[in-house]
C-alpha positions in Angstrom: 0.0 0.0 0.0 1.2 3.5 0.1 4.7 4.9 0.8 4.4 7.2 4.0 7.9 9.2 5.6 6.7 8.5 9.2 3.9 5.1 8.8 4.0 2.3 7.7 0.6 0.9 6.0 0.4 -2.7 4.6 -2.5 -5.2 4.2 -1.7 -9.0 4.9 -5.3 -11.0 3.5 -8.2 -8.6 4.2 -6.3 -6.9 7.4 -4.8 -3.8 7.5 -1.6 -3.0 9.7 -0.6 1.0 10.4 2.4 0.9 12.4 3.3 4.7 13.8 7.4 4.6 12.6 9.3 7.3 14.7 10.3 5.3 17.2 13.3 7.4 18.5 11.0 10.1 19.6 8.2 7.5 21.2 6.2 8.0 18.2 5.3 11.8 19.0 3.2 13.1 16.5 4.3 16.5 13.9 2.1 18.2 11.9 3.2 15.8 8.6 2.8 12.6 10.3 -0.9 13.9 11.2 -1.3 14.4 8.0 -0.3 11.0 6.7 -2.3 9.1 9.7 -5.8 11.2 7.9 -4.4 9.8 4.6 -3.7 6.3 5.8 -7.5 6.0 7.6 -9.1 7.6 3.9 -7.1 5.2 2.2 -7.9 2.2 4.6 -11.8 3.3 4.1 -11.9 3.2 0.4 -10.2 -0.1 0.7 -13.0 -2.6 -0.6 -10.5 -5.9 0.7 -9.8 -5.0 3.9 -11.9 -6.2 6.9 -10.1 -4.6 9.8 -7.2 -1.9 11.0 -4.7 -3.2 13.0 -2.7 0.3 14.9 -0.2 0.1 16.5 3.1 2.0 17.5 6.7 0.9 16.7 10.0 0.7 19.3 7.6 -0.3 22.2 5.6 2.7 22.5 2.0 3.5 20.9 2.3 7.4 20.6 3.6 9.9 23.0 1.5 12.8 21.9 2.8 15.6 20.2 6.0 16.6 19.4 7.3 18.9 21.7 10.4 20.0 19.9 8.0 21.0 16.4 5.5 23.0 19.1 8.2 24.9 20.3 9.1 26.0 17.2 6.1 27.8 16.1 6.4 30.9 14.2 5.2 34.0 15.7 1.3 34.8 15.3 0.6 37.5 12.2 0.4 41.0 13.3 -2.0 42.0 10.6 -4.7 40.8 12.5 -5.1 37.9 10.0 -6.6 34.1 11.6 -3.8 32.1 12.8 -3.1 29.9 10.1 -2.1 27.4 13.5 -5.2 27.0 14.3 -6.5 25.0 11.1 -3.3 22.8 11.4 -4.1 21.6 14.8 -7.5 21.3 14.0 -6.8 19.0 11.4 -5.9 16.7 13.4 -9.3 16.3 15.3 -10.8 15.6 11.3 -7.8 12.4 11.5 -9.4 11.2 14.7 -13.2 11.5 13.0 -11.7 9.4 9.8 -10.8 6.7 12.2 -13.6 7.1 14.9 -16.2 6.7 11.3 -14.3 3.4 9.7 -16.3 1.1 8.5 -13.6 -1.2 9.0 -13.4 -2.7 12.3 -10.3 -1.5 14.7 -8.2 -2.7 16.9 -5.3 -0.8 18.7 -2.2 -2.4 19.9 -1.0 -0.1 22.8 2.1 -0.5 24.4 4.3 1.9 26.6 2.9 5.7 26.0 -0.4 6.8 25.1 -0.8 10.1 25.9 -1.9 13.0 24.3 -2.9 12.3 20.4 -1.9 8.6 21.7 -5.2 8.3 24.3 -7.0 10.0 21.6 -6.0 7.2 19.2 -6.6 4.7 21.2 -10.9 5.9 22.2 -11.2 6.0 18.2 -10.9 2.4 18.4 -13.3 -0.2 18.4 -11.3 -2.5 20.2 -7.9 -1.8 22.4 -5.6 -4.3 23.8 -3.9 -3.2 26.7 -0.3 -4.3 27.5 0.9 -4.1 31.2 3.2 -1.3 29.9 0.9 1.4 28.6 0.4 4.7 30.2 -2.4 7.1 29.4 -2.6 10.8 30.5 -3.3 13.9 29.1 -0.6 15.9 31.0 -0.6 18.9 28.4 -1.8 21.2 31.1 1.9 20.6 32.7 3.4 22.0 29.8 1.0 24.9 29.3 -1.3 23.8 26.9 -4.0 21.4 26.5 -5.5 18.3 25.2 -6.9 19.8 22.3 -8.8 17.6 19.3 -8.9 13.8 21.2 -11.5 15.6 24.3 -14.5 14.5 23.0 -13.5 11.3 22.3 -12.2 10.4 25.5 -15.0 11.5 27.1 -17.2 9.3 25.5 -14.8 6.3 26.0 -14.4 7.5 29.8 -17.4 9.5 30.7 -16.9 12.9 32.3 -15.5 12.2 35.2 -12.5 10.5 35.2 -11.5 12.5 31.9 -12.1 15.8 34.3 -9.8 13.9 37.0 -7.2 13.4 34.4 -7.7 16.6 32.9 -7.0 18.6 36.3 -4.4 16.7 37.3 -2.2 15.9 35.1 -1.8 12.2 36.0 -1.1 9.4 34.0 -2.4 5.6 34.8 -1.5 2.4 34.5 -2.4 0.3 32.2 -4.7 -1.6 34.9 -6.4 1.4 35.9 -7.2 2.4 32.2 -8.5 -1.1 32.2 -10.8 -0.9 35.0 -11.8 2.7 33.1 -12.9 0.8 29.8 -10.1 2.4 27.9 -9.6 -1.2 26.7 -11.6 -4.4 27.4 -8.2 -7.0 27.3 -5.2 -6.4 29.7 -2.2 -8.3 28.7 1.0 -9.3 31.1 3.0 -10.6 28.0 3.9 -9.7 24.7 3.3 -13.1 23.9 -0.3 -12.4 25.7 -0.9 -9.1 23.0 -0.3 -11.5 19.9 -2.5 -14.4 21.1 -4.9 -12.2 22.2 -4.7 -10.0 19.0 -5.2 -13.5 16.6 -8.2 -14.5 18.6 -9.7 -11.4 17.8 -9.1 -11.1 14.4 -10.0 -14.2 14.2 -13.7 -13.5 15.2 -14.0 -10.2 13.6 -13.1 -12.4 9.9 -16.1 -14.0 10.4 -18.3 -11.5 10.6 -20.4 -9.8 7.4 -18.8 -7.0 6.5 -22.1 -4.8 5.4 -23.5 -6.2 8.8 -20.3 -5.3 11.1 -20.4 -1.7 9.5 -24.1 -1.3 10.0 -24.2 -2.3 13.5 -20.9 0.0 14.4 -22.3 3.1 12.8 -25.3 2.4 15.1 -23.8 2.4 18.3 -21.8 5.6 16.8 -25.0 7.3 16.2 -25.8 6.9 19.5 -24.0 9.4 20.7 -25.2 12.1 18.7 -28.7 11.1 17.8 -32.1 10.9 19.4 -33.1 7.5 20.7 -36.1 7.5 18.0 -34.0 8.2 15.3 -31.2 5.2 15.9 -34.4 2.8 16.3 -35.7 4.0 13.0 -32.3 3.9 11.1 -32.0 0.3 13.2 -35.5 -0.9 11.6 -34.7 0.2 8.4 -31.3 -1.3 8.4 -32.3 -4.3 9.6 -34.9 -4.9 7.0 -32.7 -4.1 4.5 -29.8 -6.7 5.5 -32.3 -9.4 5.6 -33.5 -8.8 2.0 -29.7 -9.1 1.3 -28.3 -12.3 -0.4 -25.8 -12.3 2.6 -28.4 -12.5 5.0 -29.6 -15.4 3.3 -26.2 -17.1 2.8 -25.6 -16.4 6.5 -28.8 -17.6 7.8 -28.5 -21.2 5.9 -24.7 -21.5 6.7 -25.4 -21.6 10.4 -28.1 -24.0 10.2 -26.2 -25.9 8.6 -23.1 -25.1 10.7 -20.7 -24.4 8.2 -18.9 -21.2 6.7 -20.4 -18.9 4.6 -18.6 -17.2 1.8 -17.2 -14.0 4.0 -15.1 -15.5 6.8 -11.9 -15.8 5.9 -8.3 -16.8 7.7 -6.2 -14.0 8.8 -3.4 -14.3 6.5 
C-alpha cells in the first residue's frame, strides 16, 4: 500500500496494519505525520478488501503525543490581524481522529508503553484496544501549558466525564490496569506473547463477521451518541430490514443451520 515518511501501512489477507514509525521520539506526532495518519484511515476506508485496522506503534511505544520539539518551534502569530493559520493545522488533526472514529472497517489498537496525548485519543477511536501491562495514558498537556486539544471529545465518550475531568485537572497518568478498570480497553495483557494471542483470537472473530452487517451495526452504536433514541431505532429498523432482503443475510442464515462457513469468513493471513 502506500509509501508514507513516518507510517507504515500494509495489508496482509483482508487486514490492515498501520504501524506509527518514529520510534526514536516514542512516536510523538508532527504536523506531517498527522497528516499521513488522515491519509492512511481515507485510504484504509476506500479499501473494498480490507476487513479490519490493525494500529499500532513501533519501538515499544504507541504514541507519546505531540512533538514537543516542532511545538516549540512555532512561528510568531501575524500581526495584521489575520486568523492564525495554526489554528486550522491543529485542527486538522481532530478531522484524522473523525476518519478513524467513522471506519467502517473494524479497529483494533495495539498499545504498548505511552499513550498520551494524540496517543489516548487514538486509542478511544478504536473499536477494540488491547492493553499491554506497559501502557500509560494521560493527558498531562496542562503541565506544559497547553491542552489536550482535538482527542477531548473522544475520550469522554470512552471514559465519561469524570474520570476524563480527573485526568484533565491533574495531570496524572495511569497504569495500564487502571485504564482497564476505566474501559479504555476491554483486554489487559501481562505478556507480549499475551498481546499477539490475544490480538489472533480477535481477528479471528471479527473475519467471520459480514462485512455490510459489522459496518451497519458499528455506525449504530456511533450514532448513538449524537442522535435521538427514535432516530437510531428508526435507522436500526430500516437497516435491519434491508440486511435481511440481502443475499448475505440469506447465505448467512442457511450456513449456520447448517453449521458451516459462509462465503465472507476468511483466515487472517
Amino acid at each position: 500500500m502506500a509509501g508514507y515518511e513516518f507510517l507504515k501501512l500494509e495489508r496482509r489477507g483482508a487486514v490492515a496494519w498501520l504501524t506509527l514509525d518514529r520510534a526514536q521520539r516514542r512516536n510523538a506526532l508532527t504536523h506531517g505525520m498527522m497528516l499521513e495518519l488522515e491519509d492512511a484511515f481515507g485510504r484504509v476506508r476506500g479499501d473494498a478488501d480490507c476487513r479490519v485496522l490493525v494500529l499500532r506503534g513501533a519501538g515499544g511505544h504507541f504514541c507519546a503525543g505531540g512533538d514537543l520539539d516542532a511545538m516549540a518551534a512555532m512561528p510568531p502569530k501575524p500581526s495584521n490581524g489575520a486568523h492564525d493559520p495554526l489554528v486550522p493545522a491543529y485542527r486538522q488533526f481532530g478531522n484524522a481522529l473523525l476518519a478513524l472514529d467513522a471506519l467502517p472497517q473494524a479497529t483494533i489498537s495495539v498499545v504498548e508503553g505511552s499513550a498520551v496525548g494524540a496517543g489516548f485519543g487514538m486509542a478511544c477511536c478504536s473499536d477494540v484496544v488491547i492493553l499491554h501491562a506497559s501502557a500509560r495514558f494521560g493527558v498531562p498537556e496542562p503541565k506544559v501549558g497547553f491542552i489536550p486539544s482535538q482527542i477531548i471529545p473522544f475520550l469522554v465518550r470512552r471514559l465519561g466525564e469524570g474520570p476524563v475531568r480527573d485526568l484533565a485537572i491533574t495531570g496524572r497518568v495511569i497504569d495500564a490496569a487502571e485504564a482497564h478498570r476505566l474501559g479504555v480497553g476491554r483486554y489487559l495483557c501481562a505478556t507480549a506473547e499475551e498481546v499477539e494471542a490475544t490480538l489472533g483470537g480477535l481477528l479471528d472473530d471479527i473475519l467471520k463477521m459480514e462485512p455490510q452487517a459489522l459496518a451497519v451495526a458499528k455506525r449504530l452504536v456511533l450514532s448513538c451518541a449524537t442522535s435521538d433514541d427514535r432516530a437510531v431505532l428508526d435507522d436500526a429498523a430500516e437497516s435491519l430490514v434491508g440486511l435481511l432482503r440481502s443475499p448475505q443475510a440469506a447465505e448467512g442464515i442457511r450456513h449456520f443451520m447448517a453449521k458451516t462457513n459462509p462465503s465472507w469468513v476468511k483466515d487472517r493471513t
